[in-house]
C-alpha positions as CSV (number, residue, x, y, z in Angstrom):
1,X,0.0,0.0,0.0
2,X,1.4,3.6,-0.8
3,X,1.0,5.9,1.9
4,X,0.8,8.6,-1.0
5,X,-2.8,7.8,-1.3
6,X,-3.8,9.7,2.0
7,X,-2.2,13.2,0.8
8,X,-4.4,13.3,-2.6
9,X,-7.4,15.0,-1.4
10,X,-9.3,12.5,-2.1
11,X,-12.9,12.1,-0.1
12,X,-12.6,9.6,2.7
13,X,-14.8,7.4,0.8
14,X,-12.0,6.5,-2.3
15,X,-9.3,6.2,0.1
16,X,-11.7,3.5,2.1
17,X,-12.0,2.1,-1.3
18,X,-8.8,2.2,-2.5
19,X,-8.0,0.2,1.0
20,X,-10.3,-2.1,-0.1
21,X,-8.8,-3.0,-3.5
22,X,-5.2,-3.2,-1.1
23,X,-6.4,-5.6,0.7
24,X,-7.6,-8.0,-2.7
25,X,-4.6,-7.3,-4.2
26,X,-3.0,-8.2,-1.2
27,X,-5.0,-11.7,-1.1
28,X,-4.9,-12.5,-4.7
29,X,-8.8,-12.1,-4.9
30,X,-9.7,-10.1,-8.3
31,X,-10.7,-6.5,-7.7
32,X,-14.4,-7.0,-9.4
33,X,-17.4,-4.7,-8.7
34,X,-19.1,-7.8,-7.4
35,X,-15.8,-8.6,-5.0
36,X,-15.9,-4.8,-4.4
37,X,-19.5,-4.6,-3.3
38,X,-19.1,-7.8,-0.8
39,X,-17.0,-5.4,1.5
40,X,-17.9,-2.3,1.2
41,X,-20.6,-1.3,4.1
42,X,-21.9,2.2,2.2
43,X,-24.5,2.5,-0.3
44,X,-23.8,1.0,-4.1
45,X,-24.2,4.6,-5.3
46,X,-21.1,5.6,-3.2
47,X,-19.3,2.8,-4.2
48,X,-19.6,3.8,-7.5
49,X,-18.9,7.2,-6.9
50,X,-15.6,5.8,-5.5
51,X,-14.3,4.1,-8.3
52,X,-15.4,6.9,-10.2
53,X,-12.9,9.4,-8.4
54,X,-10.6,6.3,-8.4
55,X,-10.3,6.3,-12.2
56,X,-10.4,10.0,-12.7
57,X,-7.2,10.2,-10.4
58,X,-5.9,7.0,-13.0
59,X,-5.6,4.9,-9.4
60,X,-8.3,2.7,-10.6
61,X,-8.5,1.3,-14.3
62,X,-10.9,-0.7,-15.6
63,X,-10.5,-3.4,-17.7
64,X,-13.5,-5.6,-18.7
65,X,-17.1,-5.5,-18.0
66,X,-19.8,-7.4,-18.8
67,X,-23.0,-4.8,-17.2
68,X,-23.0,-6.3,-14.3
69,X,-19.7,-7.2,-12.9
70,X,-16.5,-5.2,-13.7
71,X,-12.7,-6.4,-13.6
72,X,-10.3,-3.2,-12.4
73,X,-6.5,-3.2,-11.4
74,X,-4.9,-0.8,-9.6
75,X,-1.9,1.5,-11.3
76,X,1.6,2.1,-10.3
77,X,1.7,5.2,-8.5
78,X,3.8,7.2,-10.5
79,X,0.7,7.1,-12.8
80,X,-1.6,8.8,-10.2
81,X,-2.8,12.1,-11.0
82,X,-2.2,13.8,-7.9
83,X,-3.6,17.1,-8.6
């Protein structure tokens, strides 16, 4: 985990989220929407409002999906748009 990611700016929300996507990385799970979803405890709306500002920063990418379930991997972090 990159301790960078708490000196974006970013709402407390994509930082929970970006933990979250850690910690599957971390256990070789896929970081899916569905994967996502099972351990987030806010609403799906702010979930997706996460990996919203998750991509814009280019934290986040995604890189299938099929409507209902998404596949996304996280970037290096010299990649990260940090302003």
């Amino acid at each position: 985990m990159n301790q960078k990611i708490f000196k974006m700016g970013l709402s407390t929300e994509a930082v929970s989220l970006y933990l979250i996507c850690y910690s599957l990385y971390d256990d070789q799970v896929t970081i899916s929407s569905r994967n996502l979803m099972d351990r987030w405890n806010a609403s799906h709306d702010a979930m997706d409002a996460s990996v919203q500002e998750l991509i814009h920063r280019n934290i986040l990418q995604k890189i299938i999906s099929d409507g209902k379930n998404s596949i996304y991997k996280m970037t290096d972090d010299a990649d990260w748009i940090t302003d």
